[in-house]
N, C-alpha and C positions, 0 to 999 in steps of 0.2 A: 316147505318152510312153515315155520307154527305160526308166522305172523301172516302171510297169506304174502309174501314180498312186499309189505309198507313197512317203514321206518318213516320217522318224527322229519326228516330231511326232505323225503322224494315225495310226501304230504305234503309240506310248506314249500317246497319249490313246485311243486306241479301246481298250487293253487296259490300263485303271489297276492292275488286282493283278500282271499282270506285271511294271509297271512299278516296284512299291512293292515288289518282292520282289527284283528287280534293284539298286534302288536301298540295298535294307537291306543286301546281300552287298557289294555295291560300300563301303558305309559301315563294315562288318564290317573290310574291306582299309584303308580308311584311318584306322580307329583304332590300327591295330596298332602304330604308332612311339610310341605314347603309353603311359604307365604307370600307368592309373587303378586306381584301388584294386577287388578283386575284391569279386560281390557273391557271398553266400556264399564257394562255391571255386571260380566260374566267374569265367575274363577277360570284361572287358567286350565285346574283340569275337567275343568264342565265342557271347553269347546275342545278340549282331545277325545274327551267320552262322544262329544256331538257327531266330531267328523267320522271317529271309531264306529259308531250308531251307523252315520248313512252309509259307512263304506261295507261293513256288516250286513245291513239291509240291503244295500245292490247286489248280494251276494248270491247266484242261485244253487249253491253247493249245499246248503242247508236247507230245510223245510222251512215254510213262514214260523212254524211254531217254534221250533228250536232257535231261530236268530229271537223272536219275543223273549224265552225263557232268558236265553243269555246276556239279552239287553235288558232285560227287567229286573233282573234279578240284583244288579246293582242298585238300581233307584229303590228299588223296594224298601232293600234293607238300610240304605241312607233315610230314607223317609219313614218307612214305618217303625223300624229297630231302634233310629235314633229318638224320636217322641218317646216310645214306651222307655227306653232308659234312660231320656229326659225326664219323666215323670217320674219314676222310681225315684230317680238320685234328688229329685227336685221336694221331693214331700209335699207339695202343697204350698211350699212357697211364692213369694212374690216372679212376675212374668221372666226380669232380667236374667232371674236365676236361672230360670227354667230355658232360657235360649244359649245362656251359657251353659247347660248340661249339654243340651243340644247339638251346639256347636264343636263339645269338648268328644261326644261319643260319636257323632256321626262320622266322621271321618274314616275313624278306624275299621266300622261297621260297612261302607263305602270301597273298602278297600278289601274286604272281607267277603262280602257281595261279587266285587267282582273277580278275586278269585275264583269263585263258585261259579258264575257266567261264563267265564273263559275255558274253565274248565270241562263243561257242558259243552260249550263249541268245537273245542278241540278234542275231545271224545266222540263227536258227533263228525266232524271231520276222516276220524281214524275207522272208524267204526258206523257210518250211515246206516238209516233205518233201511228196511227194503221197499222198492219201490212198490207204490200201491198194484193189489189187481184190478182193474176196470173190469167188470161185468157188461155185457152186453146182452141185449135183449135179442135175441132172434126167434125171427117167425118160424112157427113149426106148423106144419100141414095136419 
């Protein structure tokens, strides 16, 4: 078989916390166009990316680098994507402005990010690195 017998199915069933951890980040991105009322001072989908995050990182199907890449990779571009196209859009303007660019591009960028993360995961799932060789040191006469 060209796929080596994996399909996108017996992937996600065979690995349900991956799956449920993928699914919660993926859920995190599509609440984002929505305006629910925060709990405490967190957005609603800040604590789906959170629990998504810890259930991701309990995960040990991935390398520690690859859950990073795919958990970062949202925040980053929420935070660094959205600033710089704050600043862009913002000219030099007074601060308001500039939190409302902020606030108007980050989102999208948030959501776009995590595309790219999940995507990474779920590629990394389908398709695992190989496992390291350990070198061992033996005595020779």
């Amino acid at each position: 078989m060209a796929t080596g017998g994996k399909d996108a199915w017996s992937i996600f069933v065979g690995r349900r916390r991956e799956a449920v951890g993928v699914a919660l980040l993926v859920v995190a991105a599509l609440l984002v166009p929505f305006r629910f009322p925060s709990v405490a001072i967190f957005p609603v989908p800040a604590l789906f990316w959170a629990a998504g995050a810890l259930v991701v990182l309990s995960c040990e199907t991935w390398a520690f680098n690859d859950r990073l890449i795919g958990l970062a990779t949202p925040a980053l571009t929420y935070l660094i994507g959205g600033s710089v196209l704050a600043l862009i859009r913002a000219q030099g303007q007074d601060l308001t402005r500039l939190l409302a660019e902020f606030h108007g591009a980050s989102g999208v960028l948030f959501i776009l990010g995590t595309a790219a993360g999940v995507s990474w995961l779920i590629y990394r799932l389908y398709d695992p690195p190989p496992p390291p060789t350990h070198r061992t040191l033996r005595a020779t006469r």
